[in-house]
N, CA, C and O atoms as a Tripos MOL2 file, in Angstrom:
@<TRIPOS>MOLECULE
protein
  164   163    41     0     0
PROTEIN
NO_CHARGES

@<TRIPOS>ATOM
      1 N         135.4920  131.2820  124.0900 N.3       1 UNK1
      2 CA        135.5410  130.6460  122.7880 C.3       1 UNK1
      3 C         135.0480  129.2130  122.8980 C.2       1 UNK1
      4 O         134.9390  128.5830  123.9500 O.2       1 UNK1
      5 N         134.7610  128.7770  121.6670 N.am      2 UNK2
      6 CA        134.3250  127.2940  121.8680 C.3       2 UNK2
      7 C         135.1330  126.6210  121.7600 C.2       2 UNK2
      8 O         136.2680  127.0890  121.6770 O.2       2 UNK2
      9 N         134.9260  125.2360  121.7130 N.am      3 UNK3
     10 CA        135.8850  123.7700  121.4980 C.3       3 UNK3
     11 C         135.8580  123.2320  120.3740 C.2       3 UNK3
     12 O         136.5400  122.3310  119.8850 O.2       3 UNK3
     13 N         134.6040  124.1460  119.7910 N.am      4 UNK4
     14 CA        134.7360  123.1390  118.3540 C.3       4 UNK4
     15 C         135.9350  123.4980  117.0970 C.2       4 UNK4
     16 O         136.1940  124.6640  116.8010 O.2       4 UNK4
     17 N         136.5170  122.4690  116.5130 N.am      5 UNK5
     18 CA        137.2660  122.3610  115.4120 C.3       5 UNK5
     19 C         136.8870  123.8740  114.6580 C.2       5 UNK5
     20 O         135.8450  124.5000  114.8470 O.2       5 UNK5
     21 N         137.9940  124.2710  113.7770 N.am      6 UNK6
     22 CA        138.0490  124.7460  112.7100 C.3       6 UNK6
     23 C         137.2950  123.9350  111.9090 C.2       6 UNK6
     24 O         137.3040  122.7060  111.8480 O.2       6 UNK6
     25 N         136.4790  124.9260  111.1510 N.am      7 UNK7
     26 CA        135.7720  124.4010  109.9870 C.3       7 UNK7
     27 C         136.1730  125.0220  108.6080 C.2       7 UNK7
     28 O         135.6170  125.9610  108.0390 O.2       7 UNK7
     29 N         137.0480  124.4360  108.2720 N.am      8 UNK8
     30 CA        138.1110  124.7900  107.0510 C.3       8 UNK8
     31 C         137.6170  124.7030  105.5900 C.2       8 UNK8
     32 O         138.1840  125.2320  104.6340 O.2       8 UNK8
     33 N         136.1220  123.7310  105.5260 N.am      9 UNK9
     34 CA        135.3290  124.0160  103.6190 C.3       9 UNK9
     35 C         134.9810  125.1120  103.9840 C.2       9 UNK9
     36 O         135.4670  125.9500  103.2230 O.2       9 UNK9
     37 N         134.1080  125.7680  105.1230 N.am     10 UNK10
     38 CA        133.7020  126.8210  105.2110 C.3      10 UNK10
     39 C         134.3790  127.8460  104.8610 C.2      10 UNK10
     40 O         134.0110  128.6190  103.9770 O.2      10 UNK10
     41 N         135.6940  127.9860  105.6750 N.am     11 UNK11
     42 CA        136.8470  128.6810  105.2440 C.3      11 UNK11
     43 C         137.1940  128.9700  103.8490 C.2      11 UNK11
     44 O         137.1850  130.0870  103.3310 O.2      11 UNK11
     45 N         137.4230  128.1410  103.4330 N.am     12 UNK12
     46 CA        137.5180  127.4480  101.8840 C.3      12 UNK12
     47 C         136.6460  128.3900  100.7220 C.2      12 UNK12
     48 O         136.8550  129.0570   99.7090 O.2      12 UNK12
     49 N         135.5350  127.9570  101.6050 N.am     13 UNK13
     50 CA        134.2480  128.6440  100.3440 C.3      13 UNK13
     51 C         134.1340  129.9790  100.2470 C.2      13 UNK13
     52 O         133.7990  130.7410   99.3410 O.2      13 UNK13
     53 N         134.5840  130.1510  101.7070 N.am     14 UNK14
     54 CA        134.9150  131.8970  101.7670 C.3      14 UNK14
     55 C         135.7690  132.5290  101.1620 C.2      14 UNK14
     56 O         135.5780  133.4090  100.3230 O.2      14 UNK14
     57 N         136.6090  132.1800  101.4910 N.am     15 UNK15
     58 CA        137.9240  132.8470  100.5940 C.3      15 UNK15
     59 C         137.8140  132.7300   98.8870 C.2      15 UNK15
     60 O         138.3320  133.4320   98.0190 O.2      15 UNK15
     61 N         136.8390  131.4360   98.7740 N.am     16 UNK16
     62 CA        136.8450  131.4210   97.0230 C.3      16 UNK16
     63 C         136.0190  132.2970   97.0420 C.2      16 UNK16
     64 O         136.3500  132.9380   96.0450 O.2      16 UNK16
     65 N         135.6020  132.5430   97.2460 N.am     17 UNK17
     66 CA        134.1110  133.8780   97.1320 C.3      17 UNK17
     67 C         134.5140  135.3710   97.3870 C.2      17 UNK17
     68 O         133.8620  136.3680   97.0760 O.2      17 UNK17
     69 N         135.6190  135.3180   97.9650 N.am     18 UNK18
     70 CA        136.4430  136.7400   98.4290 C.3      18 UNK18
     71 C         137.3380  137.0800   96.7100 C.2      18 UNK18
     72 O         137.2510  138.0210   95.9210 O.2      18 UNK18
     73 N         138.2790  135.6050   96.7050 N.am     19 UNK19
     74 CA        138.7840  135.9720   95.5060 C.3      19 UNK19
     75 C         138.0010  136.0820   94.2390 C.2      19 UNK19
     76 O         138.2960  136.4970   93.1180 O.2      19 UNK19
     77 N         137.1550  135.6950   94.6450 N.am     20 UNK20
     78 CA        136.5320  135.9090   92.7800 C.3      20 UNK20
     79 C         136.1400  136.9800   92.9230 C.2      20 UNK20
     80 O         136.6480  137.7620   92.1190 O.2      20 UNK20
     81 N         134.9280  137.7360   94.0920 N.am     21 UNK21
     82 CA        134.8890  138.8370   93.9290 C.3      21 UNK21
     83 C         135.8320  139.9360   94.1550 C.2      21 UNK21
     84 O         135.4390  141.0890   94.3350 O.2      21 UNK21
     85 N         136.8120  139.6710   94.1500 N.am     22 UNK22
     86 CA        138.2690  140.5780   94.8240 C.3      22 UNK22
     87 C         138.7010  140.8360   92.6830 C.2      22 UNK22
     88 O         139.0780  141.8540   92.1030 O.2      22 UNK22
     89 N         138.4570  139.6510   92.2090 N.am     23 UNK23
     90 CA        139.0360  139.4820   90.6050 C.3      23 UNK23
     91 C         137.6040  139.9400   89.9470 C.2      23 UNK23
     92 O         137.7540  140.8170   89.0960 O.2      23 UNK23
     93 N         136.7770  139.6890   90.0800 N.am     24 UNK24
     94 CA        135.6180  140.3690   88.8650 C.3      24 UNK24
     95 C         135.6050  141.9440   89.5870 C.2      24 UNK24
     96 O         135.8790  142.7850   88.7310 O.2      24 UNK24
     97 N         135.3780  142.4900   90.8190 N.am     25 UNK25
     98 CA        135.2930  143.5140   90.9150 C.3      25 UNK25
     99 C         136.2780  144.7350   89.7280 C.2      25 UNK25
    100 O         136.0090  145.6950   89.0060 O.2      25 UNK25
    101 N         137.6740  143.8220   90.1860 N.am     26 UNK26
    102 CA        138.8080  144.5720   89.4720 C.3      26 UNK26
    103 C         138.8640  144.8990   88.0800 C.2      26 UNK26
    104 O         139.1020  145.9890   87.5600 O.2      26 UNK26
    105 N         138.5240  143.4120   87.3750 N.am     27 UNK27
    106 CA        137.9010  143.3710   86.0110 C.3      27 UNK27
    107 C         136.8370  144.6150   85.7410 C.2      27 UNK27
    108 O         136.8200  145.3180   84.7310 O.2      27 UNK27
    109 N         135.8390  144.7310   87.0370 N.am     28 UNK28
    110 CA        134.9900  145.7850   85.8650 C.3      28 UNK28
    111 C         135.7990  147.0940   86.0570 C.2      28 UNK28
    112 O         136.0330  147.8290   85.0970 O.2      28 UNK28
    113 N         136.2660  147.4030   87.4440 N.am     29 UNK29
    114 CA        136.9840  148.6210   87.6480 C.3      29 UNK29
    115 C         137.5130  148.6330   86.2050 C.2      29 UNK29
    116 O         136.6930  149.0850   85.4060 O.2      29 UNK29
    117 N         138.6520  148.2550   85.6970 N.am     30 UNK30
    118 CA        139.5450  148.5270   85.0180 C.3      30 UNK30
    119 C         138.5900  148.3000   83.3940 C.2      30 UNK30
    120 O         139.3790  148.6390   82.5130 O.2      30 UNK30
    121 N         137.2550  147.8720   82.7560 N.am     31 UNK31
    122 CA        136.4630  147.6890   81.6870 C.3      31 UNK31
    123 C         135.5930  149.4960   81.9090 C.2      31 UNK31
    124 O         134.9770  150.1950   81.1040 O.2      31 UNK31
    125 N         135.9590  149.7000   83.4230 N.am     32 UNK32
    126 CA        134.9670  151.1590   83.4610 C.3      32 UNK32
    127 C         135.9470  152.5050   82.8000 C.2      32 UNK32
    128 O         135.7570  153.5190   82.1290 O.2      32 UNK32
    129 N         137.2330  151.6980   83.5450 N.am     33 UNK33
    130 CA        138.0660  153.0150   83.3910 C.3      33 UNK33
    131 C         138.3270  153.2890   81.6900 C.2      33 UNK33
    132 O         138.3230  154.4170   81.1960 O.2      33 UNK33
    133 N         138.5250  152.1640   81.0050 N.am     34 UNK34
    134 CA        139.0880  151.9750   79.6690 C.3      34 UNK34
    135 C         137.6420  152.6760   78.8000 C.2      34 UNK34
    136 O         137.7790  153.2780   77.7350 O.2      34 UNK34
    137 N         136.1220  152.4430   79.5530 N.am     35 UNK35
    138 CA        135.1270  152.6900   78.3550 C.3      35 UNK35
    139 C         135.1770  154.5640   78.6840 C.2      35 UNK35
    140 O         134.9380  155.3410   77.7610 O.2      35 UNK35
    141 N         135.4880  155.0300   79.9860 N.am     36 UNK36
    142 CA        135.7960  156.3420   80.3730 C.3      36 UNK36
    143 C         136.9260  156.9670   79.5070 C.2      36 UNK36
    144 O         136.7560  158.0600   78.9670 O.2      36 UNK36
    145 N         138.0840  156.2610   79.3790 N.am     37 UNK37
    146 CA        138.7480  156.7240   78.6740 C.3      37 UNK37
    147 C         138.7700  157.0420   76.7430 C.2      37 UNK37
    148 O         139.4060  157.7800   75.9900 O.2      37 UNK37
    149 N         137.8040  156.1150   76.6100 N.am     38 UNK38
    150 CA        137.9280  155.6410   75.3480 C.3      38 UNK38
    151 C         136.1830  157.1730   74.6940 C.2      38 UNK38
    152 O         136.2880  158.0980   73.8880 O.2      38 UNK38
    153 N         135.0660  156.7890   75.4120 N.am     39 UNK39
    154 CA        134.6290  158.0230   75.7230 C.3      39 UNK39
    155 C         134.5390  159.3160   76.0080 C.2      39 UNK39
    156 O         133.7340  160.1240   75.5430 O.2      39 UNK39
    157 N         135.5650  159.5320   76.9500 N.am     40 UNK40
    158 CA        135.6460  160.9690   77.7570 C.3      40 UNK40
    159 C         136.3090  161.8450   77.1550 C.2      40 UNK40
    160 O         136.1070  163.0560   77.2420 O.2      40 UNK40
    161 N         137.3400  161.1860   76.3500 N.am     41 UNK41
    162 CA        138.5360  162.1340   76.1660 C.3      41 UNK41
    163 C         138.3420  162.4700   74.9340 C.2      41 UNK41
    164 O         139.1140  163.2510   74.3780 O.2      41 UNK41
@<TRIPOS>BOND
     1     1     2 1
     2     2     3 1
     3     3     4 2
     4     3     5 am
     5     5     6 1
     6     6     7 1
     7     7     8 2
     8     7     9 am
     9     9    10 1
    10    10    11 1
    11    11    12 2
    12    11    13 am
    13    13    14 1
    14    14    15 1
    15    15    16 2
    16    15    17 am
    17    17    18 1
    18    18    19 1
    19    19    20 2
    20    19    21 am
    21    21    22 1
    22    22    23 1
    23    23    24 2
    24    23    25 am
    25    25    26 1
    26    26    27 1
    27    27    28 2
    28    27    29 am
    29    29    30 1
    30    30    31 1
    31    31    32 2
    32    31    33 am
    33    33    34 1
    34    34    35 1
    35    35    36 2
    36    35    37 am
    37    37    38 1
    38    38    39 1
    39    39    40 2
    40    39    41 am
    41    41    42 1
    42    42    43 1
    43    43    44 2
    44    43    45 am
    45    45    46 1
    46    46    47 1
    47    47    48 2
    48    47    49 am
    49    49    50 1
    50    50    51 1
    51    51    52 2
    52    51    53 am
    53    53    54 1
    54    54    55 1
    55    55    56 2
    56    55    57 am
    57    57    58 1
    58    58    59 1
    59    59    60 2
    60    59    61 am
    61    61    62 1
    62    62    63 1
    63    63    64 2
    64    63    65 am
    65    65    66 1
    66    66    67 1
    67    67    68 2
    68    67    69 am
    69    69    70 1
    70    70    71 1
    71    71    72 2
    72    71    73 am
    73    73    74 1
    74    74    75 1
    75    75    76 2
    76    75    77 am
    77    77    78 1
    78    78    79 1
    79    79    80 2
    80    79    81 am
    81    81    82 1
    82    82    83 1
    83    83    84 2
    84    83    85 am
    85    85    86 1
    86    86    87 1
    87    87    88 2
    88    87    89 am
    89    89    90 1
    90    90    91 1
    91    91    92 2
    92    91    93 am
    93    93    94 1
    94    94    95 1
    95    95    96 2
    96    95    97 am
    97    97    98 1
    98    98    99 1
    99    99   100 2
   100    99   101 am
   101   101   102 1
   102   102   103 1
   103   103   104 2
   104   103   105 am
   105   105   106 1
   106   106   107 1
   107   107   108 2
   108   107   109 am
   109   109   110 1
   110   110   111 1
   111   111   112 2
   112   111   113 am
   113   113   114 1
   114   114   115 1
   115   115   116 2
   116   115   117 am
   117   117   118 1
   118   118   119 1
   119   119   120 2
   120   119   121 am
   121   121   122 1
   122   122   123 1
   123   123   124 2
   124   123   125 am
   125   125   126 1
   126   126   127 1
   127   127   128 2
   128   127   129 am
   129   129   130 1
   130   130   131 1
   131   131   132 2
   132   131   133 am
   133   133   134 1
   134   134   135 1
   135   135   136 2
   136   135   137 am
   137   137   138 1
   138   138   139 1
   139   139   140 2
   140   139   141 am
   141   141   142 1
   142   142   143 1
   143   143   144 2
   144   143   145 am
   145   145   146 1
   146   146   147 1
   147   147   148 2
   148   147   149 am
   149   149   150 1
   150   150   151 1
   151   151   152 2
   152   151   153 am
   153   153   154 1
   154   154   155 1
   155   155   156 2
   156   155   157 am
   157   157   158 1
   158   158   159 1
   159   159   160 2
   160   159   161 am
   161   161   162 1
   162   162   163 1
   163   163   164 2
@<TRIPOS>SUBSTRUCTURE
     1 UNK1         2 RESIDUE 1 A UNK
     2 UNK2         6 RESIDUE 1 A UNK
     3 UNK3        10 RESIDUE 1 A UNK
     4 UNK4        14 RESIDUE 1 A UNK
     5 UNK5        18 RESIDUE 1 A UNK
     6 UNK6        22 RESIDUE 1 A UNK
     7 UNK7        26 RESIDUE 1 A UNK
     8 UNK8        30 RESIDUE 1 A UNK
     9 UNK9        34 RESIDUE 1 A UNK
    10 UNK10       38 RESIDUE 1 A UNK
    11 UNK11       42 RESIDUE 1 A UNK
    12 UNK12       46 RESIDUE 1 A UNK
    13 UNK13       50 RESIDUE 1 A UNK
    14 UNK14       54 RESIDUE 1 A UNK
    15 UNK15       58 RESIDUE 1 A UNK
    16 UNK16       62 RESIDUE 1 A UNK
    17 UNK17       66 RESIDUE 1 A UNK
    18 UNK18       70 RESIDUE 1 A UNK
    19 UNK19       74 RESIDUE 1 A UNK
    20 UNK20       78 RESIDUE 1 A UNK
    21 UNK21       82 RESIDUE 1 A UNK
    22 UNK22       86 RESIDUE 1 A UNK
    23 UNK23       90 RESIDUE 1 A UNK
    24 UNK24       94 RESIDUE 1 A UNK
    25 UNK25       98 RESIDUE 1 A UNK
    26 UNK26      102 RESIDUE 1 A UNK
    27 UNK27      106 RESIDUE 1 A UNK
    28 UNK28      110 RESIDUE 1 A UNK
    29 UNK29      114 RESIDUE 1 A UNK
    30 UNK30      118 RESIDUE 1 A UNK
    31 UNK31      122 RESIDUE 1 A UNK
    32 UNK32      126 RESIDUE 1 A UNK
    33 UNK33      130 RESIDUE 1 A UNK
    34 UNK34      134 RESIDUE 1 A UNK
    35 UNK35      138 RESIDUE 1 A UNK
    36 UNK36      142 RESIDUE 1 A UNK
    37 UNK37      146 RESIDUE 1 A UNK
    38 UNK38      150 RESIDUE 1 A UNK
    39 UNK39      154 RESIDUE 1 A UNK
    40 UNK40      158 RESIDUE 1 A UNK
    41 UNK41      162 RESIDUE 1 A UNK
């Protein structure tokens, strides 16, 4: 392993980028299921 520091914006930017796509993914999941339902049935 190396010596260098944690690089924690990096960290940072990642995880904001995890959660948003972790939250819009879900958003469409659940806009797919509702136009399926609202359609299908």
């Amino acid at each position: 392993m190396s010596d260098s520091p944690m690089d924690y914006p990096e960290h940072e930017r990642t995880y904001a980028f995890f959660t948003g796509l972790t939250k819009y993914g879900t958003i469409a999941c659940v806009v797919i299921l509702v136009l399926m339902a609202i359609f299908l049935v």
